[in-house]
N, C-alpha and C positions, 0 to 999 in steps of 0.2 A: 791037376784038375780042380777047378773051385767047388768046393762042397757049397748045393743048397739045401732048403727044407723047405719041402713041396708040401704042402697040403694036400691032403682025398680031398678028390674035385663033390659038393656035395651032391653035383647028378649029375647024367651024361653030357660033356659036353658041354660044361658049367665054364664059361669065361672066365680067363686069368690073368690075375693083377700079381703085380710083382712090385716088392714094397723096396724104397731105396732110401737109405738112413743117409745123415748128411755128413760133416766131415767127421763124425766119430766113428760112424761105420759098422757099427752092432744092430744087428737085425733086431735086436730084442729093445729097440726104440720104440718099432711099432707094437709091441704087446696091448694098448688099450686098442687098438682095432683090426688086430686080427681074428678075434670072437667076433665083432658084428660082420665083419665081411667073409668069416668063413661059410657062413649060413646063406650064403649066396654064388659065392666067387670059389675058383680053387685060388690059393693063397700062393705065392713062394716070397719066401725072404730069405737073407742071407749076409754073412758080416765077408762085408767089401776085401778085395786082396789086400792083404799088407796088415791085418787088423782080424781079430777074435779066433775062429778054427781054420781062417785062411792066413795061414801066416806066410810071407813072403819079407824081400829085402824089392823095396819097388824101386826101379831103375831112376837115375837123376832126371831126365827128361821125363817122368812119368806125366800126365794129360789124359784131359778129358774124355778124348777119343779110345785111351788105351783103356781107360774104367769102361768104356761103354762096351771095346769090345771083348773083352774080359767077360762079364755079363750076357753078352747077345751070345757068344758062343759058350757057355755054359749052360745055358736056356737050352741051346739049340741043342745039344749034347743029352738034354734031359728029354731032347724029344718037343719039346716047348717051342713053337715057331711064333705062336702069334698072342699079344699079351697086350694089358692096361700098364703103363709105368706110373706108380706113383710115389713121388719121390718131395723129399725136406730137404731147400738149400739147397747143398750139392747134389744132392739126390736128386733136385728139381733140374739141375743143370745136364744131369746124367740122362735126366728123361729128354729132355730136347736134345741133346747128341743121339740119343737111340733116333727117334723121331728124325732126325735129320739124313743120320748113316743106315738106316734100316725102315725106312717107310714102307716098307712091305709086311715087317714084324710088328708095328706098334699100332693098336686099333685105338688108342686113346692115351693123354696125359691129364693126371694129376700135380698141380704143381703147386708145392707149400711153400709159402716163404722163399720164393724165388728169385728171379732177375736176368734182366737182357747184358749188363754190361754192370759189374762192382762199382755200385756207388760210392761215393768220397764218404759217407758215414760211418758201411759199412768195411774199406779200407782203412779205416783209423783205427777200427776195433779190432781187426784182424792182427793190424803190424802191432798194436798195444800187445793183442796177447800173444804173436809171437817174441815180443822181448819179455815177456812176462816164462814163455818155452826159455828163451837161454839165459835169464837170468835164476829164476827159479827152477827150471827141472821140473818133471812131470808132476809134480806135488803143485806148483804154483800154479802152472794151465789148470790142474785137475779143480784149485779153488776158487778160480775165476770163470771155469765153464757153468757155472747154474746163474751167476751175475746176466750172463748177455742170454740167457733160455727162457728164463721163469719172472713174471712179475715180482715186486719184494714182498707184498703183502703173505702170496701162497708160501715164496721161499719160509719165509719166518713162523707160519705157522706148521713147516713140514721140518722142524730143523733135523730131528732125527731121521726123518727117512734119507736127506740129503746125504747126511752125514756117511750113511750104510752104501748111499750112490757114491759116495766120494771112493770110499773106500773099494769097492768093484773096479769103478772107474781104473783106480792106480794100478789095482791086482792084474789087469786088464790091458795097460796101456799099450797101444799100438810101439811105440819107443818113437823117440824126436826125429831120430831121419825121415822115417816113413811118414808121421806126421806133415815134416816140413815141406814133403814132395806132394804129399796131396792136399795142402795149402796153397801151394804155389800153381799146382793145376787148377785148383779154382780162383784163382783171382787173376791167372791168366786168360780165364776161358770166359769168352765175349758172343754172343750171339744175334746184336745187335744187327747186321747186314743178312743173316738169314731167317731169321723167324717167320719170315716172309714164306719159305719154304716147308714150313711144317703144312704138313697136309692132312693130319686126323687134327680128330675133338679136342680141344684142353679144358679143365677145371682149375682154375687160376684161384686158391685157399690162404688167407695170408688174415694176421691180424693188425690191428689198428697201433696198438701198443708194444709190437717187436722194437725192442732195442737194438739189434744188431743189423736188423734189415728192415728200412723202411718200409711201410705200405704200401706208397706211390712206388715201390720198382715191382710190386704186382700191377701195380693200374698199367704201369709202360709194357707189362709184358705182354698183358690183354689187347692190348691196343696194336702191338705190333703181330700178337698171333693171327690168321686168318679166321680161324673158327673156335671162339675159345667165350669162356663165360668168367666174371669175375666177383668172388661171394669174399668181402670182409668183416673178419669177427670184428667185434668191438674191445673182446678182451682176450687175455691168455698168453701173450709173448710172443716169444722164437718159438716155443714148446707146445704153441697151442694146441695141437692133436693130443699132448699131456695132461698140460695142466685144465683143460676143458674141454673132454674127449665127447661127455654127450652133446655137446652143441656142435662138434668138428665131425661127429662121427654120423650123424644125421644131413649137416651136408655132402660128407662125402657118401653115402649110399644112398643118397635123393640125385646127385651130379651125377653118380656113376650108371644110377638106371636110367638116365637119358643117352649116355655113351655106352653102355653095356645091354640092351634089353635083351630081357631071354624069351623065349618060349613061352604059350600059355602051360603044354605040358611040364613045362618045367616050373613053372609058378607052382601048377599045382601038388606037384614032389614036393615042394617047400613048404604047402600049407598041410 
């Protein structure tokens, strides 16, 4: 059974977002906005199978759908039937599979630094670092993951925090097979013919300056969702919910009350 970490709903019947880290898979991605969204939202996050207190050997075929339902029935096992997905990257891919296999469960998506179909940019960087996996071993992925995340400016001026991130990271590492399997589920996973079909909200969050994933493959994603909005940073990266939480995190609780509105009684619990 997949362990999560539910948050106290902050009132009755307080809508829940369920946060989805991208191929690193450690729930403790989102820490800069699980404080503004708890004050609102009940929280759940949790580090993906195969990765942090879910530890597993994940099957050669593993895919996108198997992450999803992994997740939907671990929810549903908590009792959790109906939820906001919002999800970075694969995370964002995960949220359109829920939305897709589960349109009954999903009242709304968040989607960061997403995409309908892997772009040729973001496939160069991928297969770079995975020979960067068998050449180097989990030390060289581990030195090359803040390159494709974080603008260089931030990096250089955070070099020790990085540093103490490096070192987690390793202490941490999911190990290369599992890795390798949930690499290849997302660069497998294509949603280009159905996007058509998603039938709740989306929040489409992507910044201007991601190195690893273009901005235009949130404009295509918007464009192909039925009901969806499209807000870009101007700055911040792959990491942007990171490296520039208060400007991500004010869209994302300005998006979410147009797809989540609560109660006036419930407003006023919160005031």
């Amino acid at each position: 059974m997949m362990q999560l970490s539910i948050a106290d709903a902050p009132f009755p019947d307080a809508p829940v977002v369920v946060l989805i880290a991208g191929l690193g898979g450690a729930g403790h991605y989102w820490q800069p906005q699980i404080p503004a969204l708890s004050a609102r939202y009940q929280v759940v996050s949790y580090d993906q199978r195969g990765t942090g207190n879910n530890p597993a050997v994940l099957p050669a075929d593993y895919s996108m759908a198997a992450m999803a339902a992994e997740l939907h029935t671990a929810l549903a096992e908590a009792g959790i039937t109906r939820y906001c997905a919002i999800g970075h990257a694969l995370g964002a891919l995960m949220g359109l599979q829920l939305a897709l296999d589960y349109p009954q469960s999903v009242s709304g998506l968040v989607l960061v630094n997403g995409w309908l179909t892997l772009n040729a940019h973001t496939r160069r960087c991928f297969r770079t670092r995975e020979r960067l996996l068998h050449a180097g071993g989990a030390q060289a992925w581990v030195d090359a993951q803040p390159l494709f995340l974080y603008p260089a400016q931030w990096m250089a001026e955070r070099a020790p925090r990085l540093e103490a991130e490096d070192a987690l990271a390793l202490a941490h590492f999911q190990g290369k097979d599992n890795l390798l399997r949930r690499l290849s589920a997302l660069t497998q996973a294509d949603f280009s013919r159905r996007a058509g079909d998603v039938t709740c909200p989306a929040l489409i969050l992507c910044s201007r300056d991601d190195l690893l994933v273009p901005w235009q493959c949130s404009r295509e994603l918007g464009e192909a969702l039925p009901d969806s909005e499209l807000v870009v940073m101007d700055w911040g990266g792959h990491a942007c919910n990171v490296t520039d939480s208060d400007t991500f995190n004010t869209l994302l609780i300005d998006g979410l009350a147009t797809m989540l509105p609560v109660s006036q009684s419930a407003v006023k619990e919160m005031i």
